[in-house]
N, C-alpha and C positions, 0 to 999 in steps of 0.2 A: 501218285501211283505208289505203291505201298508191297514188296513182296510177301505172297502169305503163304509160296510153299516150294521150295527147291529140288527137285531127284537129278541123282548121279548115278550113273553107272559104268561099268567099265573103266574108272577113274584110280590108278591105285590101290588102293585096298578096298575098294569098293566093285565089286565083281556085279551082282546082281542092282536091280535098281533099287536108289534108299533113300526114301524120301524125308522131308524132315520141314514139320510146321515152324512157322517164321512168327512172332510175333512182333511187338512193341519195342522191348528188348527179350532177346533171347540168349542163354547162354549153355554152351554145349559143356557137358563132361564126359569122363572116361578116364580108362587107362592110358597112359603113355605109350604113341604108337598104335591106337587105336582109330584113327585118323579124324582128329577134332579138327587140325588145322587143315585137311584135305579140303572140307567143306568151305572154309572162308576162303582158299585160293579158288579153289574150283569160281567161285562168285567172284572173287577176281579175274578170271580169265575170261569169264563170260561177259564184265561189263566192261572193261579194260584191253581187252585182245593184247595187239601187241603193247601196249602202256603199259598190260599186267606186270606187277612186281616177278612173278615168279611164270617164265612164258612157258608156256605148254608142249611137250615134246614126246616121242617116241616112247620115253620109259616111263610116261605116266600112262600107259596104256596096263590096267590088269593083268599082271603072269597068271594066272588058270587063263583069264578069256584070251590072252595070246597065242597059249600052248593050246586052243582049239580052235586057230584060226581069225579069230572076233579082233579086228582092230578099232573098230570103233566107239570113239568114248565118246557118251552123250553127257551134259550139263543142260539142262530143264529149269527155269523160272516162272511161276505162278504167279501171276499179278491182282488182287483187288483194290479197292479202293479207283477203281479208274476213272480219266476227267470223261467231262460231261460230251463235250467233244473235240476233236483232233483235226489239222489239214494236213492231209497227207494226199492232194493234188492242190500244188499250186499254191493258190491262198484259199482253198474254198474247204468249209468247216462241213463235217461229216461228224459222225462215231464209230467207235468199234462194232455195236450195235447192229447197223443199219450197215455197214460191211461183213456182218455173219463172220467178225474176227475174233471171237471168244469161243472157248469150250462148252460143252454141256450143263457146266456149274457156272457159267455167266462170268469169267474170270479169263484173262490175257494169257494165253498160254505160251512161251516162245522157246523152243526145243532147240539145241547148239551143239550138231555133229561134227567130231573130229576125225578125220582116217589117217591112224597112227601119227597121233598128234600133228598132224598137217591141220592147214588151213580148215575155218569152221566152214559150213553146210546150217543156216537156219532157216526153221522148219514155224510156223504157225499152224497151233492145235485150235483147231474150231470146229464148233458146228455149221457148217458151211453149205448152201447148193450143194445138192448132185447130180441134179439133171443135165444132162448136156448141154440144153441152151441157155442154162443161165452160170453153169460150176466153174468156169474161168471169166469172169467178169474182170477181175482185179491186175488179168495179163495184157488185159486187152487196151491198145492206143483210143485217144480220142475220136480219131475215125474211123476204128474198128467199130467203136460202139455208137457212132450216128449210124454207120451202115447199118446194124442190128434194126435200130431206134425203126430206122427207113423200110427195110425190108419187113418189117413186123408191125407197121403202123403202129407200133405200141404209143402212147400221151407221152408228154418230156415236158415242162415249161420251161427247160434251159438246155440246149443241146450242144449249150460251149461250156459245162461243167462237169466233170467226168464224173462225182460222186452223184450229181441230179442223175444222170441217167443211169449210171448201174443201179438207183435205187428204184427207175420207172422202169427198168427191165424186170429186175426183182419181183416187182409187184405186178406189171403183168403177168407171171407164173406163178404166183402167190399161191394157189392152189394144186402146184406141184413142184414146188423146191424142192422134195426128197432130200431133206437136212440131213445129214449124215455127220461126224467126226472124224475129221479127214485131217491131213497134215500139208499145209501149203506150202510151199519150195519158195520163199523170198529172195532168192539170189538169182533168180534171171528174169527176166521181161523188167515189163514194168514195175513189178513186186517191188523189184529190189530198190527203186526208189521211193517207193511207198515206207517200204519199211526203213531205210534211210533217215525222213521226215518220223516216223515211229518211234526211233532210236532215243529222238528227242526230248520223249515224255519219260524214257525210263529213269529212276535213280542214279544220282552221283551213289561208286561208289568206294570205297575208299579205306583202305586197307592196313593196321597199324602191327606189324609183326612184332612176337615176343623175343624175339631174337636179333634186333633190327640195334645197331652199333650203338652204345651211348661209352664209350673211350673218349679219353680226351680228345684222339686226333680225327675224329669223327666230325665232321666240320658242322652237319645240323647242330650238334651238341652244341659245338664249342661255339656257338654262337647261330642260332637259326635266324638269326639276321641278315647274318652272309647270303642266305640263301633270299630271304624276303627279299635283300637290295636286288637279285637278279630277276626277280620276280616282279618288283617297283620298275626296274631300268626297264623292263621288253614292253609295258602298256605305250599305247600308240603318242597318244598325249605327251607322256613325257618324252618319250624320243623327239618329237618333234619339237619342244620346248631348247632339248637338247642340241638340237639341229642349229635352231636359233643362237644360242648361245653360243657353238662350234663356229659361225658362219659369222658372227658378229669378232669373234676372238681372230679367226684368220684374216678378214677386211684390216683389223689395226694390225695384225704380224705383216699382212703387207705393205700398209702403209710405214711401219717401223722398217722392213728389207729395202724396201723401194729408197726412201730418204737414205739408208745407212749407202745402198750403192754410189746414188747421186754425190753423194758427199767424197767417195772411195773416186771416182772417176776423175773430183775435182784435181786429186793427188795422184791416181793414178790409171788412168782408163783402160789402159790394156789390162788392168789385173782385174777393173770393175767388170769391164765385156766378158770376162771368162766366169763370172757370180752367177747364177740361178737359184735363188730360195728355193726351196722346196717346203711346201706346209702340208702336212701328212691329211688325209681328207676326214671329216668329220664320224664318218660312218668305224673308221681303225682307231679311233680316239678309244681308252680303255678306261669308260667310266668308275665300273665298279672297284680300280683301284682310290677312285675321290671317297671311297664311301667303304672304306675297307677296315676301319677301326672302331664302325660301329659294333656295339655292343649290350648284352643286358647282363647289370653286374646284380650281386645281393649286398648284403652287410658290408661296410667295409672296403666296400671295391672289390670284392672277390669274384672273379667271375666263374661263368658257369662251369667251364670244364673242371674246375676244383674244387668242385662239389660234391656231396658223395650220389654215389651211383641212385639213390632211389629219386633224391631230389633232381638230377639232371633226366633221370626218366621220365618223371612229375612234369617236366618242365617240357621236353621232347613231344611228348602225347599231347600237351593242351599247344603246344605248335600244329604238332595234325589235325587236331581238332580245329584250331586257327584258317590253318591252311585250305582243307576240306571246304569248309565254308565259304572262304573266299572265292574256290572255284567254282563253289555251286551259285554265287551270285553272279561273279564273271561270265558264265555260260547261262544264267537264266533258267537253271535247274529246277525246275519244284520242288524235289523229295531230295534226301538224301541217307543214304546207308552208313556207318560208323564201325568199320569190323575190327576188333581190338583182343588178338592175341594174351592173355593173360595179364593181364590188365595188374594182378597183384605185382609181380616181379620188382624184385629187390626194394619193395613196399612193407614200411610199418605195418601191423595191425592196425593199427588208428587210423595210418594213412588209407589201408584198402578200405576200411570202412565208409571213410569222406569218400572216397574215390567210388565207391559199386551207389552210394546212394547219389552223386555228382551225375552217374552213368543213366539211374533210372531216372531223375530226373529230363535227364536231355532225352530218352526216349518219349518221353511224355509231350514233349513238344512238336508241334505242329509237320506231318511230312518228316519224320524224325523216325529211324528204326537203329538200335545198337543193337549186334551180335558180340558174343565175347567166348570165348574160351578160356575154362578156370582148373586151376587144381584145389584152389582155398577153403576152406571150409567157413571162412569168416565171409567169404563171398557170397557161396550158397545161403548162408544162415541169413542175409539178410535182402533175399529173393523171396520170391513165391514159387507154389509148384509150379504153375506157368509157365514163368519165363525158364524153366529147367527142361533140356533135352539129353536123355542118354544116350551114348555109342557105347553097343556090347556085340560080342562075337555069336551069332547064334544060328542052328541049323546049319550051317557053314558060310553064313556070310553078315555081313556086319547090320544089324538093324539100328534103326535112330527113334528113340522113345520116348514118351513122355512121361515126366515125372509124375506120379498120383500119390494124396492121399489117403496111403492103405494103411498106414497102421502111424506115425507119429505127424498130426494133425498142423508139422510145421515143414523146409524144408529141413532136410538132415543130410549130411554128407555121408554120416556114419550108416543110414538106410540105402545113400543110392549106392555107395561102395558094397554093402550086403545084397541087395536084390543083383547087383551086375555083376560081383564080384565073387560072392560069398565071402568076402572078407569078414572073421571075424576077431571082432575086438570088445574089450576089456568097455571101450568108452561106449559103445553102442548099446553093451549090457546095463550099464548103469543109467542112461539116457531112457532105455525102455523102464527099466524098474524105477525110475524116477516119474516119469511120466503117470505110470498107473499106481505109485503110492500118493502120489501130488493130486489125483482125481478121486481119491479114495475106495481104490476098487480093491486095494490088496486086500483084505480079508477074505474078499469074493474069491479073489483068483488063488488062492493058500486051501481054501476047505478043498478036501477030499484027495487032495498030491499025496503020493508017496513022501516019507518023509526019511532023512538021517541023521545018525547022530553029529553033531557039532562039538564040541569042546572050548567052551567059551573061559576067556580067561577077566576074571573080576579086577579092579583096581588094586587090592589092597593083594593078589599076588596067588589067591586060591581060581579054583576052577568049579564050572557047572557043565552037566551036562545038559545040553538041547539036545530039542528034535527040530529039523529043518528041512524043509523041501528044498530043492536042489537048487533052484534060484537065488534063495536064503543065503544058503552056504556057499557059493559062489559070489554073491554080495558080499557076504559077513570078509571072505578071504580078499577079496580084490583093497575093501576101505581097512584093513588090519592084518597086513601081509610079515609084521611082528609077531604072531600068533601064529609056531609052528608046530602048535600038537594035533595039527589034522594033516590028514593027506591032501595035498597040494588037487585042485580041482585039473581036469584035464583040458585040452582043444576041443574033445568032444562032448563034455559037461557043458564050457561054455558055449557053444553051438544048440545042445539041446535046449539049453536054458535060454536062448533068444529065441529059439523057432517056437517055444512054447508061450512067451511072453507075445510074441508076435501075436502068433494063433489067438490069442484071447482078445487083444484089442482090436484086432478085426472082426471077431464074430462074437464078443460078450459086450463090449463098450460104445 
């Protein structure tokens, strides 16, 4: 199971609902504060409830929707890729399908209402029954539906399997379902165990924040070992290994108390009668102090907490990644999610580089999705449009968009900060005019511009006069900013000189 589309609303800074395509890996940008990380918790509270790293409360409720009353914040997951079929009675194998549990686009839709950040309320969007005798099949007990079965002589070949029969109800009315897109309420009747067993199929998912401790006295850091051993000691196996071992060491402590008395009574028994060993029981035994100097050192024996911060980062993440996985085999998980908060942080160049192409590789593997949130430029550059989603402020509320291209045929940091931002820069200008003299269109895009003078200074310490269109001169100033006998180009030269560069490679090249 695979998510392929999220809406929030009332979440934060997310007033209206804002949806946002999920792919393979996907990675959000934006400005700071613009709520990139809202969405990756949001999908943590949704698949994590209380386990969520960040639990859901009152003040994540929207100020406009509050101050008009609305406390309810909804979190929405779009599912495709779905198995073939599910038990969700019993042991007996159905589909989504053939329970009318999907949307109108054939896709798991499962809607998660909070009221004022209280407990959720989940909703299933499907196209579902509406006819009355068949639109609550799924609340109805096993003997609700023999009764149906009995009263309607409808065919059954099994009337001890709850999904045989709500499918021989089904099909009796086949000719008047009156499908509709309706929202089912999984939290009372029977539902709620249904969806329970549902719960099953969805994504581990799993959550690595940019802000998440990597100090020395951070004990993941300082050894995520620490952590593994407590993770090793609670499997059933080994406890009970342990057990063994407890219960073998106590039999010889009492064999050693028992002889040390007998021998004490020989000298002197009134002091022996008054002795009771005491051997502390197996279950208060503090294992993970035997295993407390495990470690992973590098070079030297230097261990990890004295490392510098990128590499203990390095080292932290491919723990969660470690970890993640482990849970998702312990639980018999299919799929699994990977949401990783700026992934560059306190990261080489080199190193973000290994690391975004480390990233899309794992995306690419099997029931594998990575979400990321970036500010890097070295990140984007070596994504695709695809996997790029914008958050920008707009009409008065936050929309999530996709990255196209409209005008630099790669991804560009320096385009998605211009279209969202209008930020204009010096590097973006030269990235366009580089682009269109590299395809050799400059001569084309030069005829017929306005042009000005330039004052070009020669090698040998004389000058020439040009003419140069505005683009020109704004080039010629940026690569030979030693050359001060022109008037310095403005904010608004370079702004025109990109929306014009732009203009053309959309509509001439």
């Amino acid at each position: 199971m695979r998510i392929s589309k999220i809406r929030i609303k009332n979440f934060r800074g997310y007033k209206g609902a804002s949806e946002v395509e999920i792919g393979n890996l996907t990675t959000i940008v934006g400005k700071n504060d613009i709520g990139k990380s809202s969405v990756l918790e949001a999908l943590d509270i949704f698949f994590n409830k209380k386990n969520a790293i960040v639990k859901i409360d009152k003040d994540d409720v929207n100020k406009d929707c509050l101050s008009e009353g609305d406390l309810i914040t909804e979190i929405a997951v779009i599912f495709d890729e779905l198995p073939a079929s599910i038990v969700i009675d019993s042991s007996n194998e159905t589909s989504l399908e053939n329970e009318f549990l999907l949307n109108s686009e054939e896709r798991l839709e499962i809607i998660k209402r909070y009221n004022n950040g209280g407990s959720e309320k989940v909703y299933i969007k499907a196209n579902h029954p509406s006819n009355t005798n068949c639109n609550d099949l799924l609340l109805r007990t096993q003997k609700q539906l023999q009764t149906m079965i009995g009263e309607s002589d409808i065919e059954c070949e099994n009337r001890t399997v709850n999904a045989t029969m709500r499918n021989a109800i089904w099909e009796h009315y086949s000719e008047s379902l009156e499908l509709a897109e309706i929202e089912i309420d999984v939290t009372k009747g029977d539902t709620k165990s249904i969806y329970e067993k549902l719960e099953g199929y969805l994504p581990l998912y799993t959550l690595f924040q940019s802000d998440r401790k990597n100090s020395d006295g951070d004990s993941e850091v300082q050894d995520p070992l620490n952590k593994a051993v407590d993770q090793i000691l609670a499997d059933e196996e080994i406890q009970r290994s342990l057990e063994r071992v407890a219960e073998n060491v106590e039999r010889k402590l009492k064999e050693v108390a028992d002889l040390t008395v007998d021998k004490l009574s020989e000298m002197n028994p009134e002091v022996a009668e008054s002795l009771n060993p005491i051997i502390p029981p197996s279950g208060s035994l503090k294992w993970k102090d035997v295993f407390k100097k495990v470690s992973i050192s590098g070079d030297e024996d230097i261990p990890i907490n004295k490392r510098g911060s990128g590499v203990k980062r390095l080292i932290l993440l491919n723990f969660f990644r470690a970890e993640a996985e482990r849970r998702q085999n312990d639980k018999s998980i299919p799929s699994i999610v990977y949401a990783i908060e700026e992934p560059e942080t306190s990261q080489h160049t080199f190193h973000q580089k290994i690391l975004i192409r480390a990233l899309l590789a794992l995306s690419q593997a099997d029931n594998t999705q990575v979400l990321l949130t970036t500010h890097s430029p070295i990140i984007v550059k070596e994504l695709n449009f695809e996997n790029l989603r914008l958050i920008v402020f707009e009409d008065g509320g936050k929309v999530v968009k996709s990255v196209e291209s409209g005008q630099l045929p790669y991804p560009s940091l320096n385009e998605v900060n211009f279209s969202a931002f209008n930020e204009i820069t010096e590097e973006y200008h030269n990235e366009l005019y580089g682009y269109i003299e590299s395809e050799g269109h400059f001569d084309s895009f030069r005829t017929g511009r306005q042009t000005m003078e330039y004052i070009r200074e020669r090698r040998n310490g004389t000058t020439v006069s040009e003419q140069k269109i505005l683009t020109e001169y704004v080039r010629h100033q940026i690569h030979h900013p030693e050359n001060t006998r022109n008037s310095r180009f403005t904010e608004l030269h370079l702004e025109s000189s990109i929306r014009t560069m732009r203009s053309y490679i959309e509509n001439e090249m």
